[in-house]
C-alpha positions as CSV (number, residue, x, y, z in Angstrom):
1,X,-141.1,-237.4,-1.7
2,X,-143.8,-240.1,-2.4
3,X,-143.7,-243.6,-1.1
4,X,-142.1,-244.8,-4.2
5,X,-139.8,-242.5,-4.2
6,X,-138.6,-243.1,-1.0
7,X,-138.5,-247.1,-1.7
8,X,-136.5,-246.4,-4.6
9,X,-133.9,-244.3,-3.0
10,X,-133.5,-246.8,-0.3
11,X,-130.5,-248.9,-0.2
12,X,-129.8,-252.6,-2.3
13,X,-127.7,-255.4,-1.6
14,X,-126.3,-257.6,-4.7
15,X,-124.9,-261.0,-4.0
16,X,-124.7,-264.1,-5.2
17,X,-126.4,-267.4,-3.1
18,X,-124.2,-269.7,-1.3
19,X,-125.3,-272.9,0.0
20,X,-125.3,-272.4,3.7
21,X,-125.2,-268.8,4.1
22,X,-128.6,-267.7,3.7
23,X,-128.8,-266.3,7.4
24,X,-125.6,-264.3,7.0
25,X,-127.4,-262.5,3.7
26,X,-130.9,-262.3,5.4
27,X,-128.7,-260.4,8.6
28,X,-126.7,-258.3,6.4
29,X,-129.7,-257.4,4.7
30,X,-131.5,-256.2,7.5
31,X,-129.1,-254.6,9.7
32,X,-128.2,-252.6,6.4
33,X,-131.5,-251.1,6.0
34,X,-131.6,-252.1,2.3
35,X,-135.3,-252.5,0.9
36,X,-134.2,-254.2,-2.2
37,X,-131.6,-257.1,-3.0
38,X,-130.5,-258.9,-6.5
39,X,-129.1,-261.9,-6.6
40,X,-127.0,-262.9,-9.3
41,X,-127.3,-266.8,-9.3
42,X,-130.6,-268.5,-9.4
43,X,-131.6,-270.1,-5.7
44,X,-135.5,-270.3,-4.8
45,X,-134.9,-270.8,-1.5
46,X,-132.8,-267.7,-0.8
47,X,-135.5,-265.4,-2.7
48,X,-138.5,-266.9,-0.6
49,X,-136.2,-265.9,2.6
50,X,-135.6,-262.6,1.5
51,X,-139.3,-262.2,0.1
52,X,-140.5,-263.6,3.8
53,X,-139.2,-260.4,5.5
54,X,-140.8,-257.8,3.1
55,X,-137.8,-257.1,0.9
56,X,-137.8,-256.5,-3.2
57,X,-136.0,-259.3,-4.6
58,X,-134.9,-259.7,-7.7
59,X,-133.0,-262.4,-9.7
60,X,-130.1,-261.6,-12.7
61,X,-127.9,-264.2,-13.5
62,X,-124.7,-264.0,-14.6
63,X,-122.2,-265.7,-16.3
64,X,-119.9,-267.9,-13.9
65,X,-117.4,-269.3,-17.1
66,X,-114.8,-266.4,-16.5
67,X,-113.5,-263.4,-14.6
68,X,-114.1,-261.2,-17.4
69,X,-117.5,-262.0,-17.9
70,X,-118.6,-261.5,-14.0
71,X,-117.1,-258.3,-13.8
72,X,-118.9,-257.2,-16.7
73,X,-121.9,-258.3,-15.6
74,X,-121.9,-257.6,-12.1
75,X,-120.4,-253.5,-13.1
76,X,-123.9,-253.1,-15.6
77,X,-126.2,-254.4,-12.4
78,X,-123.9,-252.1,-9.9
79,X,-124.4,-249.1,-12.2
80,X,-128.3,-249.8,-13.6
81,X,-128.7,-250.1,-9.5
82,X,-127.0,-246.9,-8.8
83,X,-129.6,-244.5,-10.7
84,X,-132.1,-245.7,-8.1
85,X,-130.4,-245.7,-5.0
86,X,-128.8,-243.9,-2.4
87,X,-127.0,-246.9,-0.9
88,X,-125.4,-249.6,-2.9
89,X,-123.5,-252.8,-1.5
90,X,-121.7,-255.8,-1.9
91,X,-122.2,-259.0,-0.1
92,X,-119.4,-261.4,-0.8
93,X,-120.2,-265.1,0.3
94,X,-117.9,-268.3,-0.1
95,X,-118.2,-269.4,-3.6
96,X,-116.9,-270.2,-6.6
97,X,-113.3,-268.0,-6.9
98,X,-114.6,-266.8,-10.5
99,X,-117.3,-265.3,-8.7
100,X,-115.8,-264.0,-5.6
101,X,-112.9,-261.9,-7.8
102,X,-115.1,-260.8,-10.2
103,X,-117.8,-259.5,-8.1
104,X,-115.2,-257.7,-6.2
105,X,-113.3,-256.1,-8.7
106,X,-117.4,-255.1,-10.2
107,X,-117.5,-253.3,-7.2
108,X,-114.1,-252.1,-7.0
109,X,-114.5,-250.2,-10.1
110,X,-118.5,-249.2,-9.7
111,X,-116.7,-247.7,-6.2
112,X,-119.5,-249.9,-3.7
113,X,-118.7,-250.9,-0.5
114,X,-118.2,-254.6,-0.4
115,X,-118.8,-256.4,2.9
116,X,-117.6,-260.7,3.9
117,X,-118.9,-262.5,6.6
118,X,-116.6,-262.8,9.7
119,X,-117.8,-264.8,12.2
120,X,-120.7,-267.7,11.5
121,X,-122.4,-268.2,15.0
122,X,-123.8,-264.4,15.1
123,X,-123.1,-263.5,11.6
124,X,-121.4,-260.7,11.4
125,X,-120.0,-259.3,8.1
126,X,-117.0,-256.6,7.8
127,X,-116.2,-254.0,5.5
128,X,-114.0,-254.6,2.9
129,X,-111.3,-251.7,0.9
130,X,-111.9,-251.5,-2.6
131,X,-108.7,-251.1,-4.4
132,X,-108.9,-248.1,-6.1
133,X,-109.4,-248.0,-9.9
134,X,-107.9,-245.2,-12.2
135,X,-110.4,-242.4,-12.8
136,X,-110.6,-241.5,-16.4
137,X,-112.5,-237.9,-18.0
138,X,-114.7,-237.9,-20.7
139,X,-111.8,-237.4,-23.1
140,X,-109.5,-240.5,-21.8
141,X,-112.7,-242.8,-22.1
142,X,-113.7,-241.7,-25.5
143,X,-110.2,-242.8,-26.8
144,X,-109.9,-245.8,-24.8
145,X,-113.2,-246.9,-26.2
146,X,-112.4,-246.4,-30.1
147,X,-109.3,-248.6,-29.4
148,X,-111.3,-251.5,-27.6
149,X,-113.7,-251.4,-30.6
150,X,-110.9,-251.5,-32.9
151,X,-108.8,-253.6,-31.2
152,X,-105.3,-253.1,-32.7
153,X,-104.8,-249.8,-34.5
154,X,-102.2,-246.5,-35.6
155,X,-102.3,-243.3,-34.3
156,X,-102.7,-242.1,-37.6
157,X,-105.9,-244.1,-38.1
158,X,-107.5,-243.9,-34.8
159,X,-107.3,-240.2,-35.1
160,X,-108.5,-240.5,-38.6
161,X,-111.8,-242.5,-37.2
162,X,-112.0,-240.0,-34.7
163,X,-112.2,-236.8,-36.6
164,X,-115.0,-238.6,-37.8
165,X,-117.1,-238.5,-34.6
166,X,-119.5,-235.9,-33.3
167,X,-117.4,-235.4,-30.1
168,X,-114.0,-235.0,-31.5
169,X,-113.6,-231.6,-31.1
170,X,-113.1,-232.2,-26.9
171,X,-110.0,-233.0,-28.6
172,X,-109.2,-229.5,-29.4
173,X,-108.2,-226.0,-27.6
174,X,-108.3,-223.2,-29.2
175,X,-106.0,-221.6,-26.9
176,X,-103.2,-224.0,-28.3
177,X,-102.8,-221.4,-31.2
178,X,-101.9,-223.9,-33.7
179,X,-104.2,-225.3,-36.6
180,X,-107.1,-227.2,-35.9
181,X,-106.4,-230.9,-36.8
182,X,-102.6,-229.9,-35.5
183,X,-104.2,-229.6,-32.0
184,X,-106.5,-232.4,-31.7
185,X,-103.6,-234.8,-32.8
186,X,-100.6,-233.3,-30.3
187,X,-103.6,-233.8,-27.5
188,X,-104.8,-237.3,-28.7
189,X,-101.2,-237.9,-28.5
190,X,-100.9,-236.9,-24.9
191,X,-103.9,-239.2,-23.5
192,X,-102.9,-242.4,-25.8
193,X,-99.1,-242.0,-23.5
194,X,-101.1,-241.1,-20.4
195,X,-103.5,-244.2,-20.9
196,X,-100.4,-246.1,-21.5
197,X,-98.6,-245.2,-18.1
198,X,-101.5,-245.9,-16.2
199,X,-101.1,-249.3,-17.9
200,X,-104.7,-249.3,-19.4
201,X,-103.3,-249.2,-23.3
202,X,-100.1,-251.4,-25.0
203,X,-97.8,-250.2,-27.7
204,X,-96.5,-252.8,-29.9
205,X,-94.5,-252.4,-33.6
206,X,-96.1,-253.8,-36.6
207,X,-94.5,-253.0,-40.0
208,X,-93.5,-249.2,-40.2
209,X,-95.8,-248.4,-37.6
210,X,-96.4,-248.8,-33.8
211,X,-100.5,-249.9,-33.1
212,X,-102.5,-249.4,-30.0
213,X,-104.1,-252.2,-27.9
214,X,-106.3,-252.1,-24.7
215,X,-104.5,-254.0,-21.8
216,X,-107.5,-256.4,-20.0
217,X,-106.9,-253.8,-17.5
218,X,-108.2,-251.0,-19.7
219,X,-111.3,-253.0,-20.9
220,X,-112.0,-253.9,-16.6
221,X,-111.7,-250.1,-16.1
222,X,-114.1,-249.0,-19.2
């Protein structure tokens, strides 16, 4: 393995800067190991502390107006991180709730450990659980993400849309014995209950017909 290759695979820290906690995310940082850290607010002194003691730092804001918005945000840095290294982590610091829940739920659902500080006069931090988010297969995800596009829609339809797409046929088993389109709707059937159990979709009558919606659940899980 090359030098850049070995910096790569090394570990990163996200958090976000917090006025007076610059030495509990410099300590983290380096008892960790990492070689790399993002930050996702904006704070030059912070990134001239971290750049001081030799470490990669990188800045990518995020939105602070909502929950929804930080989780999303924070999940796309976790995961674009993740391709790159071996060791990812969460440093949460006192800030602004919207931040704190978001980040943590991010990392909750990218499955990262997430670590607090403790203790201010020698800066320790501890590790916090993640709660531990439903894990969907390929063929759950596929169908939860049609609905989210579509937002409200039929069985009927959806699995009308979805005999449309290139990977519908994960929807069928040719073991089932019975006709084709027969198979695929029994089994889209099965995952749009499942997905509902788990609490990720919602059922609700309109007209003659009942339509599918994601929960905010399912969207923070896809």
């Amino acid at each position: 393995m090359d030098y850049e290759s070995a910096a790569k695979s090394r570990g990163c820290m996200i958090t976000y800067p917090a006025d007076g906690h610059k030495k509990n995310a410099i300590n983290f940082a380096i008892k960790s190991g990492v070689n790399k850290v993002i930050l996702t607010g904006e704070d030059r002194h912070y990134k001239t502390l971290f750049d001081n003691f030799g470490l990669i730092t990188k800045v990518e804001k995020i939105p602070t107006d909502d929950v929804n918005s930080v989780i999303g945000s924070v999940a796309g840095i976790i995961s674009d991180v993740k391709r790159d290294h071996d060791e990812v982590s969460v440093l949460l610091l006192p800030s602004e709730p919207v931040i704190v829940v978001g980040t943590y739920i991010a990392a909750c659902i990218e499955k990262v450990k997430v670590h607090a500080p403790v203790s201010y006069p020698d800066m320790k931090c501890c590790l916090i659980p993640i709660f531990p988010f439903v894990e969907l297969n390929e063929t759950e995800r596929f169908v939860l993400a049609k609905i989210i596009i579509k937002r409200e829609i039929d069985t009927k339809n959806l699995f009308e849309i979805i005999k449309e797409e290139e990977k519908c046929d994960m929807l069928y088993s040719e073991s089932s014995g019975t006709h084709k389109d027969d198979s695929m709707l029994k089994c889209l059937r099965r995952i749009l209950n499942k997905l509902e159990k788990r609490g990720l979709l919602s059922k609700e009558k309109k007209g003659r017909y009942f339509v599918w919606n994601s929960t905010v659940f399912g969207k923070f899980i896809f």
